[in-house]
N, C-alpha and C positions, 0 to 999 in steps of 0.2 A: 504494500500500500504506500509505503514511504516513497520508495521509489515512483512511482507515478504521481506523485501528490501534485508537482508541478503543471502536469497535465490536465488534470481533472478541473480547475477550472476555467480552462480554455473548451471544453465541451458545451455540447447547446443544452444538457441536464448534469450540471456539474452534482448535485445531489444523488439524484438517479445512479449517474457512471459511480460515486463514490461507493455507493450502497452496494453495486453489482462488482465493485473490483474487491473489496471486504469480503462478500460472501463467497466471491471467488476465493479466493487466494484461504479462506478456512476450508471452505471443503474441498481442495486441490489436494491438499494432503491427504486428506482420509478415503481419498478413491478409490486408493488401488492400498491392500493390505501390506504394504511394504514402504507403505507412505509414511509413516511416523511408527516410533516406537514404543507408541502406545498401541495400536493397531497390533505389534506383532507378540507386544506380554497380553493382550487377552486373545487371542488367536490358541498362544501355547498355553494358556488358563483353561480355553474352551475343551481345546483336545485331551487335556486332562481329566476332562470330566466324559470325556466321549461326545461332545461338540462339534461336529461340524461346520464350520465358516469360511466361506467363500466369496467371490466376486458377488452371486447371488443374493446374497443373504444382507451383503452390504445395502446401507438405504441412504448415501448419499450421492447416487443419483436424483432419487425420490425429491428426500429433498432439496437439491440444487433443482429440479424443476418446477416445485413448489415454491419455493422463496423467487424463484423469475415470476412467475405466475403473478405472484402478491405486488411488486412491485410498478 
């Protein structure tokens, strides 16, 4: 976010763009389970317990198209 901050208000929804580069840039990480290391201790928490977690299973596709939606 930092990085773009200069940009954002030269945009014609400087609001808007900031809201959508924030949600971005949180759920970029947790997309794919190798995205933070939080993602990958309850992955090996889950399997632990006989858990399955996968691409599938993850919901922030969900809602990254949810939070567009609302905006």
């Amino acid at each position: 976010m930092l990085v773009l901050k200069p940009f954002v208000p030269n945009l014609c929804d400087p609001q808007r763009a900031g809201l959508v580069i924030a949600m971005a840039s949180t759920f970029a990480r947790n997309f794919t389970l190798v995205g933070s290391v939080a993602n990958l201790i309850l992955v090996y928490r889950a399997s632990n317990r006989r858990i399955a977690i996968g691409f599938g299973r993850t919901l922030t596709l969900a809602t990254l198209v949810v939070g567009l939606l609302r905006l």
